[in-house]
N, C-alpha and C positions, 0 to 999 in steps of 0.2 A: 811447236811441231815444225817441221823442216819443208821448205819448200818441196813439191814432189820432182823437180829439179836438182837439189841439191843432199850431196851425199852427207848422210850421217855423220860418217866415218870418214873421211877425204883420202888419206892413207892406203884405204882399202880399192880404190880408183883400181893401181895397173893390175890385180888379182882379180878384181871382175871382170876389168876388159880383155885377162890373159883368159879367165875361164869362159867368157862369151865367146871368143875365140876356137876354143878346145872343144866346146859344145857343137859350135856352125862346124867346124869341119866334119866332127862323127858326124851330124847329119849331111853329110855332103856338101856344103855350103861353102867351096875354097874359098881363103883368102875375103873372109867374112869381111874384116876390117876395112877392106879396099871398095868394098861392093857399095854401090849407090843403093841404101834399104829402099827406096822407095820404088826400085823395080824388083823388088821383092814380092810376093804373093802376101797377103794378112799369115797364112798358116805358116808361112816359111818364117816370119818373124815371130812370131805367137811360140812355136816352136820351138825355138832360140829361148826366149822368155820364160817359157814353162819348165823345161829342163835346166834353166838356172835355177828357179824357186826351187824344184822337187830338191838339188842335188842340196841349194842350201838350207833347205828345210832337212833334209838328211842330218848335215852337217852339225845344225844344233842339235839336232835332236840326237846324237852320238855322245855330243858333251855335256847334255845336262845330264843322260843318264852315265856319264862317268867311263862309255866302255872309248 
């Protein structure tokens, strides 16, 4: 099993950090990449966090059922 550090998929690296990106700004969060997270609120990152899972749990769940 993979360090919880280290990605899977290595590849897949600038499509997460392009969609954590995409995600912080809907929630308001400019220029997410630049921001020191640790002056972030737990919810303001949590947030970030959860709406990645949901979308890519979407995502597979699109593909296995084939639509």
């Amino acid at each position: 099993m993979a360090n919880k550090n280290q990605k899977v998929v290595p590849e897949a690296r600038a499509a997460l950090n392009q969609m954590k990106n995409e995600i912080a700004n809907e929630l308001g969060l400019t220029n997410y990449q630049n921001i020191d997270k640790g002056n972030l609120t737990a919810r303001q990152n949590g947030y970030v966090g959860g709406y990645m899972t949901k979308k890519l749990v979407e995502m597979a769940e699109k593909q296995m059922s084939g639509k």
